[in-house]
Backbone bond lengths (Angstrom), bond angles and torsions (degrees), N, CA, C in turn:
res aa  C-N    CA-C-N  psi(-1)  N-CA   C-N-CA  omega(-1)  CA-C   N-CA-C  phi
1 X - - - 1.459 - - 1.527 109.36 -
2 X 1.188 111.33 137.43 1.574 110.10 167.98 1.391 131.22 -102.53
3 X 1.076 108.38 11.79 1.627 124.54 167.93 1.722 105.76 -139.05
4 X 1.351 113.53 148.89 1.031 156.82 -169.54 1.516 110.73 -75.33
5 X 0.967 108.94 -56.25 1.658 127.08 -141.30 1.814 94.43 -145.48
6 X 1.096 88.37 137.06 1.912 93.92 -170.47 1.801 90.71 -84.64
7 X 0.942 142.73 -21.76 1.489 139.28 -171.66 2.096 94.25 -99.73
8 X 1.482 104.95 112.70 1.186 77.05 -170.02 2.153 97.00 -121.08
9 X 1.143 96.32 -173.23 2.088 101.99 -163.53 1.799 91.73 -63.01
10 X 1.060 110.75 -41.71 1.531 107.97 -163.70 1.413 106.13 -105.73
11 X 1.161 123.40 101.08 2.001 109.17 174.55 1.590 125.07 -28.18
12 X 0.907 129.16 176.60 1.371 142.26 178.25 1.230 148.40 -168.49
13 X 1.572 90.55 38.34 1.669 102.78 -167.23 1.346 91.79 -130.01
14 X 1.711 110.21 43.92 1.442 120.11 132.70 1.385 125.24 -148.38
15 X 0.824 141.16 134.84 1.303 151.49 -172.98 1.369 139.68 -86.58
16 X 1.159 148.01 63.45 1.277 133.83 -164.83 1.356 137.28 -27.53
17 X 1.329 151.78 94.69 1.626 114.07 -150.32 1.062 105.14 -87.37
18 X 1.647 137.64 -12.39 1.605 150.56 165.97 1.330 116.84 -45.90
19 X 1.718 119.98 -11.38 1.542 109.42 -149.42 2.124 83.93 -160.19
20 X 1.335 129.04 -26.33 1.689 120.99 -163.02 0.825 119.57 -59.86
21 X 1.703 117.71 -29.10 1.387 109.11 -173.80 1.581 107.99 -106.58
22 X 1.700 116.58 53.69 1.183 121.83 161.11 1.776 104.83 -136.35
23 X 1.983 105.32 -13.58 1.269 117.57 -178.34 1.945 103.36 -47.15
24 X 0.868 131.08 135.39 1.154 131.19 136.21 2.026 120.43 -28.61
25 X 1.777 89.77 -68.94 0.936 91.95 162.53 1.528 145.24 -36.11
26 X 1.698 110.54 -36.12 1.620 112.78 -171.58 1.690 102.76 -133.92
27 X 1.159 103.49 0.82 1.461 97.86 171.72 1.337 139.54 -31.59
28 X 1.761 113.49 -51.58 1.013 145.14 175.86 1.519 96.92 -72.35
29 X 0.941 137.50 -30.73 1.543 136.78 171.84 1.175 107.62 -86.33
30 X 0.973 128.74 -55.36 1.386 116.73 173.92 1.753 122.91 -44.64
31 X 1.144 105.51 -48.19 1.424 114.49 175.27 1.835 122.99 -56.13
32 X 1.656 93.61 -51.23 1.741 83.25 177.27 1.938 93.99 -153.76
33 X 1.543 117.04 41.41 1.223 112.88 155.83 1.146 136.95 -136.49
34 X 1.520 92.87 61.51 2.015 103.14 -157.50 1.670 92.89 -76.69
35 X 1.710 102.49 165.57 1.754 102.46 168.53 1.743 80.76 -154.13
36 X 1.513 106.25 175.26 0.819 127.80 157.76 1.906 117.66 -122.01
37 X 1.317 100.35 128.31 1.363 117.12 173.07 1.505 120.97 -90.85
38 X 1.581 104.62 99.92 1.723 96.42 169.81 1.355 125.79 -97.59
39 X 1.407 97.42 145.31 1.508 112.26 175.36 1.463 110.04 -148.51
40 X 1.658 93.19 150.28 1.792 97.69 -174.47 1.674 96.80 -102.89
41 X 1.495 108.56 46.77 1.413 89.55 164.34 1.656 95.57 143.28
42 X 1.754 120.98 152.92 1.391 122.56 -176.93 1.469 107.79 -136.08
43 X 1.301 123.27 -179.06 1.656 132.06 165.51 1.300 93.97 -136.85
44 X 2.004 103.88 143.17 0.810 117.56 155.09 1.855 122.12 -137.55
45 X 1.234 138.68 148.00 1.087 123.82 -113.02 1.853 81.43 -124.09
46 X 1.611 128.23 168.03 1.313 124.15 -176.02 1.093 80.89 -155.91
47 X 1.585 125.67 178.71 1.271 155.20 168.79 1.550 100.39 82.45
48 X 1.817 105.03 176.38 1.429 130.11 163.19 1.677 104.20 -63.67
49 X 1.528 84.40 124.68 2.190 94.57 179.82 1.629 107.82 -21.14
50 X 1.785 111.24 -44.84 1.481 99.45 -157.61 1.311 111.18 -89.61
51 X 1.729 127.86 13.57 1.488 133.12 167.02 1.423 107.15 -148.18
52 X 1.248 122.29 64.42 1.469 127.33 175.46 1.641 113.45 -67.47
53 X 1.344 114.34 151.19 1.750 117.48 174.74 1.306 84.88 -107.75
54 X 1.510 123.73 163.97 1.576 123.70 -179.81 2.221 69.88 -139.85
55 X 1.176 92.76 131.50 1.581 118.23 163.79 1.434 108.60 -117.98
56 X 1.457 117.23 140.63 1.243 149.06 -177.76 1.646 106.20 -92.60
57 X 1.242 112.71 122.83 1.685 113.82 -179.24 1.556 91.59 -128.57
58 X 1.526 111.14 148.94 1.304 144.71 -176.13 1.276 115.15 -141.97
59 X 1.205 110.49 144.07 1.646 109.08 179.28 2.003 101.02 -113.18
60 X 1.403 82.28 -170.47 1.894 86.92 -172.60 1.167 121.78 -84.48
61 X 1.498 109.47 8.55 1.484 107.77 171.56 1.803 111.09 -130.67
62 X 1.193 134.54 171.41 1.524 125.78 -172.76 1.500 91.54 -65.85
63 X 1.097 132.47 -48.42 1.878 120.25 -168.91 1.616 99.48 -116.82
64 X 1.224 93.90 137.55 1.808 121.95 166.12 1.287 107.93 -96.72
65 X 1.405 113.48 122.45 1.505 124.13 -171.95 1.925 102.18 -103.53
66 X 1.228 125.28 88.97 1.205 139.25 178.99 1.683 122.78 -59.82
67 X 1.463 130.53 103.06 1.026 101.89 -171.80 1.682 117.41 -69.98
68 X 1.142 111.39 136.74 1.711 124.94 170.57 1.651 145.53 -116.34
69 X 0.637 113.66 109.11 1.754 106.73 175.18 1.748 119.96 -67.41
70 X 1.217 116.21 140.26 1.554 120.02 162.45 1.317 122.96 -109.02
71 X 1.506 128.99 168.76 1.426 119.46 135.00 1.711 100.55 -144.83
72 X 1.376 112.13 -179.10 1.110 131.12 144.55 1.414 124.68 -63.03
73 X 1.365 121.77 159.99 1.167 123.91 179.29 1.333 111.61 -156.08
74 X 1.353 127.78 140.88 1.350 119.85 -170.17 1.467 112.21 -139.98
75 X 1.401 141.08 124.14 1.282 134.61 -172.79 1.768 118.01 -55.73
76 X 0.814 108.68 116.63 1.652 105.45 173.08 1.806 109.86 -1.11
77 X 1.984 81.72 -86.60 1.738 96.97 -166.33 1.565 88.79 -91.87
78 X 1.332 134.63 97.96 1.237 135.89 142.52 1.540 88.71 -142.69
79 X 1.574 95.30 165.04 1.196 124.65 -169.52 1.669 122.48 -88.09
80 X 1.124 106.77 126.43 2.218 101.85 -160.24 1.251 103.81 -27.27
81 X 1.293 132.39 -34.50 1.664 120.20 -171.47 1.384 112.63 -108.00
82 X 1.531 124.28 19.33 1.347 133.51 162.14 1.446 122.78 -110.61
83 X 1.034 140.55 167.30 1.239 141.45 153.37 1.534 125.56 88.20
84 X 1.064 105.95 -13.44 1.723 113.95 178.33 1.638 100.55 -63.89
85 X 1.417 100.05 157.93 1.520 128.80 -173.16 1.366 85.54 -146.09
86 X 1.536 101.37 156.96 1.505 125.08 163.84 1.699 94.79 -133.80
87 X 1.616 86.32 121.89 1.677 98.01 172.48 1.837 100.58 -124.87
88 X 1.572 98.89 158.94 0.980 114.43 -165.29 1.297 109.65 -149.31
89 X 1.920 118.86 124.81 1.649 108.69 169.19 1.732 123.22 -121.84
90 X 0.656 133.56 -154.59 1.704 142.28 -160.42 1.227 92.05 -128.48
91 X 1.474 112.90 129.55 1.653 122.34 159.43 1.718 97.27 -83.58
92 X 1.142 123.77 148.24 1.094 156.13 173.73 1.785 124.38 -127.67
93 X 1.433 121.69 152.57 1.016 121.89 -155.63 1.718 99.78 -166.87
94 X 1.463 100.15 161.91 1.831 99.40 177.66 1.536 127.07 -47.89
95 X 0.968 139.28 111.88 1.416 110.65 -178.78 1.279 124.66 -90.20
96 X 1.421 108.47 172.30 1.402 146.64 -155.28 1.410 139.23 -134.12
97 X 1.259 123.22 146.52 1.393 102.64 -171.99 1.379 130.51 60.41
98 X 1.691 120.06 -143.91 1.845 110.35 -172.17 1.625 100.54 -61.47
99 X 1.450 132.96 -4.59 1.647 131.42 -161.44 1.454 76.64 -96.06
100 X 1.120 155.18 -59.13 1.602 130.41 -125.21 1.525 90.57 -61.06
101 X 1.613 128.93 -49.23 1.700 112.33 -152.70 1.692 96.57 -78.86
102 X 1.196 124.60 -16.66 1.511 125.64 -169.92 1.385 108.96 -63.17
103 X 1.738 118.88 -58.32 1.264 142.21 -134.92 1.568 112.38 -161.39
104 X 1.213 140.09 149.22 1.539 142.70 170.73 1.685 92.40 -99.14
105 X 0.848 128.21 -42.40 1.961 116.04 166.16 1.577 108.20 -93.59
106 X 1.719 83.97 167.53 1.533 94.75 177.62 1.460 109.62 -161.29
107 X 1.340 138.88 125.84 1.196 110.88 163.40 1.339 149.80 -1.27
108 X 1.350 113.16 133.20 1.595 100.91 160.63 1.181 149.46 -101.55
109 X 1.292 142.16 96.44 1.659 137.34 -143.83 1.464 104.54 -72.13
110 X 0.869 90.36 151.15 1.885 113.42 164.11 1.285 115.88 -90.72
111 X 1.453 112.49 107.11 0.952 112.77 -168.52 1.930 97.84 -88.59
112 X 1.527 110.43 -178.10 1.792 108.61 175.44 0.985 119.47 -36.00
113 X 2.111 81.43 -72.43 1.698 121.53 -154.55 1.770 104.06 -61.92
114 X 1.155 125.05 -3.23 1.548 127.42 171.62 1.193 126.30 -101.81
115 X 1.382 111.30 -19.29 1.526 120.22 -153.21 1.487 111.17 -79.82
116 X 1.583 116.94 -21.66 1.440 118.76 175.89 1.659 111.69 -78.72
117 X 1.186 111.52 -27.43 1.779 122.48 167.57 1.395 119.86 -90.16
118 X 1.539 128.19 -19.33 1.432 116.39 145.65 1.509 128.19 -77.74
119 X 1.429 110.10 -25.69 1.679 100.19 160.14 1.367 123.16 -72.31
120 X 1.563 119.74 -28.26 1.363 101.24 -170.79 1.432 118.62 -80.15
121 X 1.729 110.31 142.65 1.331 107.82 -177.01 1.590 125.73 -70.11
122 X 1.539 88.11 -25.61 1.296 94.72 175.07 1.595 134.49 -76.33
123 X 1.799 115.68 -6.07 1.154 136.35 146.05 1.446 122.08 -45.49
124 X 1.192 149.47 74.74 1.845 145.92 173.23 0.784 136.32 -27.41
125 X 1.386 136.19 37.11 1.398 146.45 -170.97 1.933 117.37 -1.24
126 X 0.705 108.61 153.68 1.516 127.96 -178.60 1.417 135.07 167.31
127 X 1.426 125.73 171.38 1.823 110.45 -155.13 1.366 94.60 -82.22
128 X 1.254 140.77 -3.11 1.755 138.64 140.19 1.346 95.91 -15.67
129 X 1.475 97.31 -94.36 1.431 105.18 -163.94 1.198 127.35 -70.67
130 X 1.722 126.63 -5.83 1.068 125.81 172.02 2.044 103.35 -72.43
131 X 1.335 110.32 -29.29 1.393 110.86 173.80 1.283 110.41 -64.98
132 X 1.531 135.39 -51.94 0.879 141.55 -167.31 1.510 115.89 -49.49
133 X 1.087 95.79 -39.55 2.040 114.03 -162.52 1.869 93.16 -86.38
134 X 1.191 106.76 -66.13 1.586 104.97 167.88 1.607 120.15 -41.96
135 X 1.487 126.03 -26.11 1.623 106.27 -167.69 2.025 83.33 -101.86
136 X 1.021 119.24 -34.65 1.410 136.57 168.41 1.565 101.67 -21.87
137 X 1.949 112.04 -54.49 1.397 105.21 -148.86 1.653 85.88 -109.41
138 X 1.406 111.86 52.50 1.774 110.77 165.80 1.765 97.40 -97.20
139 X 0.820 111.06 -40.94 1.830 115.49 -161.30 1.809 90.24 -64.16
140 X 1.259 127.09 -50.89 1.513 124.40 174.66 1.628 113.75 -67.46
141 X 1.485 117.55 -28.54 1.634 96.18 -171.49 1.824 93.61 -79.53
142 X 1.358 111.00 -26.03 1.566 92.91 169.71 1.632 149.66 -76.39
143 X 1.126 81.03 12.42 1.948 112.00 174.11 1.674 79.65 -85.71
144 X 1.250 147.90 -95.75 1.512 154.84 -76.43 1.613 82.19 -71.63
145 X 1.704 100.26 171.89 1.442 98.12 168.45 2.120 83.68 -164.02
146 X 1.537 85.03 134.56 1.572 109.74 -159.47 1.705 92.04 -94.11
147 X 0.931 99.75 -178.75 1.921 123.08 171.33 1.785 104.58 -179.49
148 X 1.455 89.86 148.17 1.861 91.84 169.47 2.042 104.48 -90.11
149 X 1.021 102.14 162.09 1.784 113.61 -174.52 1.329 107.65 -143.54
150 X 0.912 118.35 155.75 1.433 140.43 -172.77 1.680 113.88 -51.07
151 X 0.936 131.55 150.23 1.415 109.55 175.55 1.528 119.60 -70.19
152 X 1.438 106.00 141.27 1.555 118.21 -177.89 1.478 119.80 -58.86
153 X 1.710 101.10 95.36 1.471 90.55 171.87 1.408 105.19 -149.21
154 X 1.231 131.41 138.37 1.686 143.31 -165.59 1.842 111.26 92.48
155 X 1.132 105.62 -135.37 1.636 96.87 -168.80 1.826 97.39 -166.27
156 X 0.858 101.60 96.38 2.015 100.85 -161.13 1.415 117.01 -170.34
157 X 1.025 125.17 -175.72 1.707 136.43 160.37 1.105 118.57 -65.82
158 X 1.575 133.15 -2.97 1.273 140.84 -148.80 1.690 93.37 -100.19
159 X 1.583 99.74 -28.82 1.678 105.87 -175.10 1.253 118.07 -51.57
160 X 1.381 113.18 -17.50 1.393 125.68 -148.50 1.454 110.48 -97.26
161 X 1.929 114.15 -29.09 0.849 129.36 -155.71 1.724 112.17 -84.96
162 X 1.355 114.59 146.31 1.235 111.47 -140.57 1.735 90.65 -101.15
163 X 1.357 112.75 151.42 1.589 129.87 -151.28 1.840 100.78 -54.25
C-alpha cells in the first residue's frame, strides 16, 4: 500500500492521465486496475468562490463511460476480513471543446474501440495506453453540450434545470 491512512494530504479522485502511470499513487492501477465510471452527466463549477455558476455537461449518449482506475484498500490494524474500502478516481486530461472556457481539465471518455483492452486485466497497463484512451476520448468530449443551472441545492431533477 502506498498510503497509510485512507484520508490522504492530497485528494485523489482525479487522475492525471499525462503523469498516473508513473504516480506512485496509481501505478498499480494503472497497470492491471482499470474500471470504467458511468455517469449520465457532470458539473463543473466557474466564477470567484463567492459567486460560482455550476454548469451541467452531457455527452451524446444517455451514459458517459469515464475512464477510471481502482484499488483496494485495507486499514493497517484491521483484521483480513475487516476494513477494506474500494476507492476509485477519474482519469482526466486537457480540455476541449464546450470544457476549454469552463475548466483546463476534463474527463476522459471511453471511447468503444478501447474499452475491451482497458477492461482486460490481463492487458498491462502503461502511459501507451493511458495515451491511447486519452487522444481516443477527443471525438466524444466534442459531442458534449454544457448549460449553466441553478445553484446546487437539494437532491432531485431540479439539478438539471437550466439557470
Amino acid at each position: 500500500m502506498w498510503s497509510k491512512e485512507l484520508k490522504t494530504k492530497f485528494p485523489t479522485f482525479n487522475a492525471r492521465s499525462e503523469t498516473a502511470a508513473e504516480k506512485a499513487s496509481f501505478k498499480a492501477s494503472v497497470k492491471n486496475r482499470r474500471c470504467i465510471i458511468p455517469v449520465t452527466g457532470f458539473y463543473e463549477w466557474t466564477g470567484p468562490k463567492t459567486s460560482r455558476t455550476s454548469h451541467a455537461i452531457f455527452g451524446p449518449d444517455p451514459i458517459i463511460p469515464m475512464a477510471g482506475l481502482y484499488s483496494w484498500w485495507h486499514e493497517p490494524d484491521a483484521g483480513d476480513d475487516e476494513g477494506w474500502h474500494l476507492t476509485a478516481t477519474i482519469l482526466t486530461r486537457a480540455s476541449s471543446g464546450v470544457m476549454e472556457p469552463l475548466h483546463d481539465r476534463m474527463p476522459v471518455f471511453m471511447s468503444d474501440e478501447l474499452l475491451g483492452d482497458w477492461l482486460d486485466p490481463e492487458t498491462s497497463g502503461d502511459q501507451l495506453l493511458m495515451d491511447a484512451v486519452s487522444e481516443a476520448s477527443l471525438p466524444i468530449s466534442e459531442q458534449l453540450r454544457e448549460y449553466a443551472v441553478k445553484p446546487l441545492r437539494g437532491d432531485g431533477p431540479e439539478l438539471i434545470l437550466p439557470a
